[in-house]
N, C-alpha and C positions, 0 to 999 in steps of 0.2 A: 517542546514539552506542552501537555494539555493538562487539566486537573485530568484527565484520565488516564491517565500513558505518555510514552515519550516515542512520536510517529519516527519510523525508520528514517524514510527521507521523504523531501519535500521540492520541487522546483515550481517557482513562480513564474508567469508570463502574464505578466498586463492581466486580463481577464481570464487567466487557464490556471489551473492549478493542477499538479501533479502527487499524486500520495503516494509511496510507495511502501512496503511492507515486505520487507524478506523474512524467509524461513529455510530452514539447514534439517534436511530428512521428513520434510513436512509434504505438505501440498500447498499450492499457489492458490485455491478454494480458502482454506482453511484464514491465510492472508490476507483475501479479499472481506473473511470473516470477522475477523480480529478488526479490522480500520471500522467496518460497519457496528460491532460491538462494542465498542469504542467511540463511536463516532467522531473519530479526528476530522471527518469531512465540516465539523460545526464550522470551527471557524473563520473556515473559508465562503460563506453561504453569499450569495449573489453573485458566484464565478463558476464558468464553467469548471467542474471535478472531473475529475480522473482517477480514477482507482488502477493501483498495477499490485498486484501481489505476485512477488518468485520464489520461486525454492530452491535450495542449491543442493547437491547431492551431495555428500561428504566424501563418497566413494571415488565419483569420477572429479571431483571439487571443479564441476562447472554448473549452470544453471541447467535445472533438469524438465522445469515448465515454468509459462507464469501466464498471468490472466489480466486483462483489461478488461474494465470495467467504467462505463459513464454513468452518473450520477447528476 
């Protein structure tokens, strides 16, 4: 949880931090949007970020794109 949102998922490593942001019938763009609008990356500031936004298709219910993003 942030005072702005509650980030999908998150994995830490030492100095790495990993954001991730799913979406279901969206675009992996859109994702990459929402963490930056938000900016869940705050409170991680002084570690390398990583942005991953996915999107899942409901149709085929597998991941249909996603986008990395360094920050």
């Amino acid at each position: 949880m942030t005072s702005r949102g509650r980030i999908d998922m998150v994995f830490l490593f030492e100095n790495r931090v990993f954001i991730f942001e799913f979406k279901i019938d969206s675009t992996s763009r859109s994702a990459i949007e929402q963490i930056k609008q938000q900016r869940y990356y705050e409170k991680y500031a002084g570690k390398k970020i990583t942005l991953i936004g996915a999107n899942f298709d409901s149709a085929t219910r597998s991941i249909s794109d996603w986008l990395v993003e360094a920050i």
